[in-house]
C-alpha positions, 0 to 999 in steps of 0.5 A: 088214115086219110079215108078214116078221118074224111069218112068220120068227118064227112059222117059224123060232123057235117051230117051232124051239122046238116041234119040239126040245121034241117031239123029245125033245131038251129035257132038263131040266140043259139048260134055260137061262134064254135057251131062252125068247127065242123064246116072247117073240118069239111073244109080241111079235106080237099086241102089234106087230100089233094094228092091222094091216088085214089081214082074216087078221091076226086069226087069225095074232094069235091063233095067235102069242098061243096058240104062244108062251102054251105055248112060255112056259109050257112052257120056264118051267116047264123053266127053274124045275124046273132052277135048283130041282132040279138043279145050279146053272148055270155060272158064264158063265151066271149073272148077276153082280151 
C-alpha cells in the first residue's frame, strides 16, 4: 500500500507540480493557497515510510523529502508573492472567519 501510494504521489502530484511550474504555466495571479497540496504529500512520505524494510526505501525517502522541500518552497514563496502584490483573491477562495 505504502509503495502504491509513494509511486502515485511521486508520479502523478509532484510531477504534476514540476512540470507545470517548468512549463511555463505557473503565473504568479494564479497562484492559490491550495497548489501547495501536492508539496505536502511529498512531504508525507519520509514520515509514513521511515520504517520500511525495503533496502531502496532509503533512497525514495530522500528523494520524496528533496522534490516536495523545492516543490514547497517554490509554491510558498509563489503563493506569498501573490496575496502580498497582486489582487486580493476571490472571495469563494478566501477563508471566512
Amino acid at each position: 500500500m505504502w509503495v502504491a501510494g509513494t509511486v502515485a504521489t511521486l508520479l502523478l502530484l509532484a510531477a504534476h507540480g514540476v512540470s507545470r511550474l517548468l512549463g511555463g504555466n505557473g503565473r504568479p495571479a494564479h497562484a492559490v493557497p491550495t497548489w501547495i497540496i501536492p508539496s505536502v504529500a511529498g512531504l508525507d512520505i519520509p514520515v509514513t515510510g521511515s520504517h520500511m524494510p525495503m533496502v531502496w526505501a532509503g533512497e525514495v525517502l530522500l528523494l520524496s523529502a528533496a522534490v516536495g522541500s523545492v516543490l514547497a518552497l517554490v509554491l510558498f514563496t509563489m503563493i506569498v508573492t501573490r496575496l502580498i502584490q497582486h489582487e486580493p483573491l476571490a472571495p469563494a477562495m478566501s477563508p471566512r472567519c
